[in-house]
Structures are given as C-alpha cells and as structure tokens.
C-alpha positions as a LaTeX table, in Angstrom:
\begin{tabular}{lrrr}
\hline
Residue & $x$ (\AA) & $y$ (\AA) & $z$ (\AA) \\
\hline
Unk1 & 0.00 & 0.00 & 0.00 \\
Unk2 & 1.40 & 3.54 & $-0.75$ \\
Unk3 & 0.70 & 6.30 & 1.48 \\
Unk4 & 0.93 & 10.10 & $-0.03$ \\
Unk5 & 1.67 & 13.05 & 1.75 \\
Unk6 & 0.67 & 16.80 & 0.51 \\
Unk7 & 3.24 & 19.23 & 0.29 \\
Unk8 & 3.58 & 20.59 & 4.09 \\
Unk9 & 1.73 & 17.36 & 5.53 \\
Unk10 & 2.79 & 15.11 & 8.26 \\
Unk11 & 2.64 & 12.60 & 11.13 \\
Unk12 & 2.06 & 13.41 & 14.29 \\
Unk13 & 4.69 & 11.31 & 16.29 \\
Unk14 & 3.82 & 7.55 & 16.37 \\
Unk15 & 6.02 & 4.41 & 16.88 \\
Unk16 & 5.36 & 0.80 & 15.54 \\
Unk17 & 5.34 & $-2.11$ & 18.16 \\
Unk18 & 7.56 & $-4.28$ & 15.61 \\
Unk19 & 9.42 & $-1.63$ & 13.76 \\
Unk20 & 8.93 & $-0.15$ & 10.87 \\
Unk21 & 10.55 & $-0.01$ & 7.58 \\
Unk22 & 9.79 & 3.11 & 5.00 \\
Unk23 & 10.44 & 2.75 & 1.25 \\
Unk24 & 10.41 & 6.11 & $-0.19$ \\
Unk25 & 8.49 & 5.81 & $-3.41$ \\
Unk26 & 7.87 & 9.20 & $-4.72$ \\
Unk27 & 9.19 & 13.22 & $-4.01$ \\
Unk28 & 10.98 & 14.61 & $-0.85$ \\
Unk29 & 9.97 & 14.75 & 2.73 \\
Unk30 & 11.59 & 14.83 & 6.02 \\
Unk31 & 12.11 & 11.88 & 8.84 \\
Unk32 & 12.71 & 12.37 & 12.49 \\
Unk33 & 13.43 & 10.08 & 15.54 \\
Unk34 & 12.85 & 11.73 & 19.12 \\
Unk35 & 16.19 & 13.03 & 20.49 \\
Unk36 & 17.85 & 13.55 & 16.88 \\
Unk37 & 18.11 & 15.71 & 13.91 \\
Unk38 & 15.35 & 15.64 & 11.06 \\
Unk39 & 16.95 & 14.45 & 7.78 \\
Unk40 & 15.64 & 15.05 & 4.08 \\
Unk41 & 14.68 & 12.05 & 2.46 \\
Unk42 & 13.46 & 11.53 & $-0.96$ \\
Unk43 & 12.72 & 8.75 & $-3.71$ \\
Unk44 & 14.85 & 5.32 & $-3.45$ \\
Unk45 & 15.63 & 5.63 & 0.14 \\
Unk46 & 15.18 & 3.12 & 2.70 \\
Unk47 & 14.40 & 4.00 & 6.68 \\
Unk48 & 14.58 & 1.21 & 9.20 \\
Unk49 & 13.21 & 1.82 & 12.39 \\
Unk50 & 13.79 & $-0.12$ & 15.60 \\
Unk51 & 10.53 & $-1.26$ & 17.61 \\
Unk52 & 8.63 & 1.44 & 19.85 \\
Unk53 & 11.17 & 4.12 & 18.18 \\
Unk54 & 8.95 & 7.59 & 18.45 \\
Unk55 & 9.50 & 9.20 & 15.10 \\
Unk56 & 7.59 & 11.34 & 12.33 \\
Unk57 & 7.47 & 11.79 & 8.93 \\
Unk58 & 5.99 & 13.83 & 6.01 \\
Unk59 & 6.26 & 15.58 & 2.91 \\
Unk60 & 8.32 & 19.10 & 2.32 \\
Unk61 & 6.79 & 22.12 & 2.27 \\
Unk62 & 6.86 & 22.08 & $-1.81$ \\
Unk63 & 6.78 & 18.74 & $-2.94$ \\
Unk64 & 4.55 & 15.56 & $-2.00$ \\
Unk65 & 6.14 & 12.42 & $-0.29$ \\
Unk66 & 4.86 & 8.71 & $-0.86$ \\
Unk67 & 6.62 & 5.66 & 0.71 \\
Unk68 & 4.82 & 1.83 & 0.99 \\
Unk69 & 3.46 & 1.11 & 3.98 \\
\hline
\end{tabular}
C-alpha cells in the first residue's frame, strides 16, 4: 500500500510495536526520531526503524512524499 503526503503534511509522532521499515516511493519529505536531527529524504531511500522508536514523517513544504506502507 502507498501512502501520499501533501506538500507541508505530516505525522504526528507515532512508533510501531515491531518496527517499521519506509520505502520512499515518490518526491521529498523529512524523517525524524525523538532526540535527533530531522533528515531530508526523498525517492529510493530506505528508513529502518527499531521497535517502539517515536519518530515522524511527512512531505516538504513544496513537494509531496509517498513511501509503501
């Protein structure tokens, strides 16, 4: 399943009981884990994240994000 972001939209901060991995799919956006620096992330790139690791993501402020859920 893809999930799309509009530019400027985001998660509120959430964490996945068994991880998460995010497969960026489409335009730029931004990930951040609690406790460290937001990083730009855009189309090919792969985010693992560790179980019950509070984070956020979302799209830029001018371009969309999608990554597979």
């Amino acid at each position: 399943m893809e999930v799309t972001f509009e530019p400027g939209c985001r998660k509120n901060w959430h964490k996945h009981t068994n991880g998460h991995i995010l497969i960026v799919v489409g335009g730029e956006g931004f990930f951040q884990e609690r406790g460290k620096e937001s990083r730009m992330i855009k189309e090919g790139n792969i985010i693992e994240i560790g179980p019950d690791v509070e984070h956020w993501h979302g799209a830029t402020k001018d371009s969309w994000f999608a990554h597979l859920k």
